[in-house]
N, C-alpha and C positions, 0 to 999 in steps of 0.2 A: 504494500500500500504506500505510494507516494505521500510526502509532506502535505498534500493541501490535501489531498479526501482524508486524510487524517482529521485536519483540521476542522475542514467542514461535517465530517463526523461529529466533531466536539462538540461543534456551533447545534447542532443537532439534539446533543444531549443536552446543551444549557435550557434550548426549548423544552427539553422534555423533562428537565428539572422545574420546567415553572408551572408546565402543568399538572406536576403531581402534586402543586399546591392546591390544583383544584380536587382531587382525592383527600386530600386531610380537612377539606372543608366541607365537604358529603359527611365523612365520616363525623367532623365536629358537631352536622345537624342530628346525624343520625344518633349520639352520644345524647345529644340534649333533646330528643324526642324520647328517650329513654329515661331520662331526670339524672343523668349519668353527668353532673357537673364537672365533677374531675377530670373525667376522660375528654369531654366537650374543651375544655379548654387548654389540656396535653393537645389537643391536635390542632386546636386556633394555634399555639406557640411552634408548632411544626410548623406549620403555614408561615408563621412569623420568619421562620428560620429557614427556609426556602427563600423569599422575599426577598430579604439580605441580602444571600449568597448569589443568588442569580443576575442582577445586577451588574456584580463588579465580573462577574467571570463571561455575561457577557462582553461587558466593555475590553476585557482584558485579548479575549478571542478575537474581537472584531464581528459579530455576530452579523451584525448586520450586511457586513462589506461581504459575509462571505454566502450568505443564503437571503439576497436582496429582494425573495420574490415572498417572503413571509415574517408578518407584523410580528414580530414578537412584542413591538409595545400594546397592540390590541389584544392578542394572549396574556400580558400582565393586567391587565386592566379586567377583564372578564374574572381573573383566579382573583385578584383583589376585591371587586366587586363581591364578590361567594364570600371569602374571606373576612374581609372589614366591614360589610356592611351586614349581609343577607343574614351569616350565621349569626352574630352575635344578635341580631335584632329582633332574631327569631330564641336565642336565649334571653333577653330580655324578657320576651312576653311568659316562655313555658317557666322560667325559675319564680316568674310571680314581681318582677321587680318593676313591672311597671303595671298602672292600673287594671283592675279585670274589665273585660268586655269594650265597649266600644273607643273608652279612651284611651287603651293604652294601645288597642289598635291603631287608634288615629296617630297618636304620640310615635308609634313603630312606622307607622307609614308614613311620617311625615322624613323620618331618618331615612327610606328609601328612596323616596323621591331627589330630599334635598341633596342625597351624597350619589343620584345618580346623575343628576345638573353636576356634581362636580366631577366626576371621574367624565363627564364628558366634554368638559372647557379644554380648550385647546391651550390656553393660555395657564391650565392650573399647575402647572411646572413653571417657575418662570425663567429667566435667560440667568441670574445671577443664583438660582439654585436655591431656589426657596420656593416651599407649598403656597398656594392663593387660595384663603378663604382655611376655614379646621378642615383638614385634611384625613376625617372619615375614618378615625383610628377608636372605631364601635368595639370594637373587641378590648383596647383597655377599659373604655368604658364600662364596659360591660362587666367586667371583671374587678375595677374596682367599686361598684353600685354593689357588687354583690357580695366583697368582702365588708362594706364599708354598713349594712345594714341600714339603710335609711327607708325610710317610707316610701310606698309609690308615689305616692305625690310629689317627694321633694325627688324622687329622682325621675320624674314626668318632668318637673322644672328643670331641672341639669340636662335632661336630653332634648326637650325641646330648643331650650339656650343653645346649646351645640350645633343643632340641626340648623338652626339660623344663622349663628357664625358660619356657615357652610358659605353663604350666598355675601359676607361682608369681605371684600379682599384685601384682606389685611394677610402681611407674608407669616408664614410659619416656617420656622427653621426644619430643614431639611438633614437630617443629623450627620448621614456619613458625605453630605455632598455640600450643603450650606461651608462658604470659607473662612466667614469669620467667625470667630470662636471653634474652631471645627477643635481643637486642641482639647479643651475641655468640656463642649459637647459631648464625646466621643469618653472622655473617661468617665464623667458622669453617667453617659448612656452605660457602660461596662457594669458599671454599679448597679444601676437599677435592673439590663440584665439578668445579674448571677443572685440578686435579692428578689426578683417575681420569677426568676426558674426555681429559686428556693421556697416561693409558693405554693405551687404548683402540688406538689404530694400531698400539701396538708387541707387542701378543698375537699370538703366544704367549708371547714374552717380554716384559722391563718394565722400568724405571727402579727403583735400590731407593731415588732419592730421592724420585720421584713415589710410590710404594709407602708408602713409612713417612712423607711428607707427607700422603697419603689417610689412612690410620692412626691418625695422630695424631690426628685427629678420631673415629675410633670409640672409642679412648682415654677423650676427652672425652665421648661423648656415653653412655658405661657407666657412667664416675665423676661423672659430672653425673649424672644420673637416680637412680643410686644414694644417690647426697649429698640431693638434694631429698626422696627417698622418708624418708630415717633424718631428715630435717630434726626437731628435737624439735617445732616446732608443728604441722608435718605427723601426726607419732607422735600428739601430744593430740589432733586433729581425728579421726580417724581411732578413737580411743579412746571420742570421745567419742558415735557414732553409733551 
């Protein structure tokens, strides 16, 4: 086998690493139509961990240059879609965390709708490497609404709030791509990692140091993003197009 069908073999398996992230996210539904919490959310974090890798190894490959006749950004997009939105809002409704019957449907469906306007803006990448608008990350939500025990109501409040930042474009740091701060992004992001994989076993229940360890980085990465956005040269740039 010559050097390049090697390669484009590769480019091959990067696609077909991204779609067995849509396989872990069948199974996450199928987990949580069972009331199988733990399992439902060992397989969101497979998908998590797909997402990541897939990415840089295509960039690394050249995926694109080398199999030009197939979107791998629409295959991300569709496993994402399953992934970040569909399952976890579909555990939302069956774990009870958000109202029974017609509201927490609407409240669920309004998360469908609004993060399917986002996953389909063309602009919601943007050229300096940052998300446009909350970038549809239903599955942490989801997972801390249901460590965190709050009432449906108040977490009808927190996801409706979410679902509407969807539509305000405002950037969101992009962790392993955003460049500034990317230094401490990235070890922070490590952190919260290896403290919500250390979750993970003990669901249904949790650690509330792992918890507010994990946390503490969504903290950061609201008030960072926020902070960059209001940056004043940011404001001018922005002003000035």
């Amino acid at each position: 086998m010559t050097r390049g069908r090697l390669l484009i073999g590769c480019a091959w398996g990067v696609h077909l690493l991204t779609a067995s992230g849509a396989a872990a996210g069948l199974i996450a539904i199928e987990r949580t139509a069972r009331a199988d919490w733990r399992g439902a959310f060992v397989a969101m974090a497979v998908a998590v961990a797909i997402d990541s890798g897939d990415g840089p190894l295509a960039r690394a490959l050249r995926v694109r240059e080398r199999i030009p006749a197939f979107d791998g950004a629409t295959l991300d997009n569709i496993v994402d879609y399953l992934n970040y939105v569909a399952a976890p809002a579909f555990l939302m409704l069956r774990a009870g965390l958000l109202p029974a019957g017609i509201a927490g449907a609407t409240i669920a469906g309004c998360v469908m709708v609004a993060s399917a306007y986002g996953f389909s803006r063309v602009d919601a990448k943007t050229e300096d490497n940052y998300f446009r608008g909350f970038p549809s990350y239903w599955n942490l939500v989801a997972l801390y609404l249901f460590c965190l025990g709050f009432s449906p109501a108040v977490n009808a409040a927190i996801t409706a709030a979410l679902a509407l930042m969807v539509f305000i474009p405002i950037k969101y740091i992009y962790p392993n791509r955003t460049e500034l701060m990317r230094p401490l992004t990235l070890a922070l992001a490590a952190v919260w990692g290896a403290a919500t994989i250390a979750m993970l076993p003990m669901l249904p229940g949790h650690s509330d140091i792992l918890l507010y360890t994990s946390l503490a980085f969504v903290v950061y990465y609201f008030v960072m993003s926020f902070a960059l956005h209001a940056h004043p040269a940011r404001v001018a740039a922005r002003r000035a197009r």
